[in-house]
N, C-alpha and C positions, 0 to 999 in steps of 0.2 A: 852332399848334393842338396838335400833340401829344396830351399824355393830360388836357387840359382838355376836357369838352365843351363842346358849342356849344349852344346854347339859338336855335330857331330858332321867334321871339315873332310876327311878323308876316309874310305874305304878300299879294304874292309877295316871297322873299327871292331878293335879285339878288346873284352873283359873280360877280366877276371883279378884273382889274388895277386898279391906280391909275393916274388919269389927272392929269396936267400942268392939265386945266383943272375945277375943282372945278363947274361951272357949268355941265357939257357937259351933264345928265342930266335924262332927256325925261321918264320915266316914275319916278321917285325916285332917294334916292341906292343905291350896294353896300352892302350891308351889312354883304360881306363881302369882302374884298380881299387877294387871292391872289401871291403877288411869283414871278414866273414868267422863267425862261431858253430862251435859244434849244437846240435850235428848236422848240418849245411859246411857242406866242402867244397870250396870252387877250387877248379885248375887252378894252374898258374898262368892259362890261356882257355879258356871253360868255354864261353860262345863269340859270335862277332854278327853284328852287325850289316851289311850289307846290299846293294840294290841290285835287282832286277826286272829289267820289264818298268822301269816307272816305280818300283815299289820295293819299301824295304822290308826286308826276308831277317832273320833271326837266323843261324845257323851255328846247331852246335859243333863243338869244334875237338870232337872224341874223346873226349869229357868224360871222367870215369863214372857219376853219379847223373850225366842227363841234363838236359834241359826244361823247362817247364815253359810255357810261353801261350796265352789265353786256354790253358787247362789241359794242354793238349802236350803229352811228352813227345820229346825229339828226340829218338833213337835211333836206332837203326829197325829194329824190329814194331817201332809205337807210333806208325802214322809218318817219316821221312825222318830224316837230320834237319830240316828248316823249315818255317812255318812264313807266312806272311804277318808282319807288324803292323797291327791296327792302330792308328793315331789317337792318342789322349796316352 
């Protein structure tokens, strides 16, 4: 990623890891695919992306370690499953 941007054309747009089985994916494929080390573990489908209301939302996507997204965890029990994404 770096100092390319990312151009994000369709929602919802799904990240996370690469998966061993390209066939595994219920709801489409990533679209964007994150190469992650221990101990930080993404899915194989961890959050997406999203709009509503004019604004894009971050939502995790039942994710077994959570989301993090301006300091604020996205659980179920830590404040919702998605947050609002602040520009920059």
């Amino acid at each position: 990623m770096g100092d390319t941007p990312l151009t994000i054309d369709r929602f919802p747009f799904f990240i996370g890891r690469k998966s061993a089985n390209k066939d595994s994916y219920i709801d489409g494929p990533v679209a964007l695919i994150l190469q992650d080390r221990r101990p930080l573990r993404l899915s194989r489908r961890h959050f997406y992306i999203d709009r509503e209301d004019g604004l894009f939302v971050v939502c995790d996507h039942r994710s077994f370690h959570g989301t993090i997204v301006n300091g604020i965890a996205l659980t179920a029990s830590g404040g919702g499953l998605k947050s609002p994404l602040d520009p920059g």
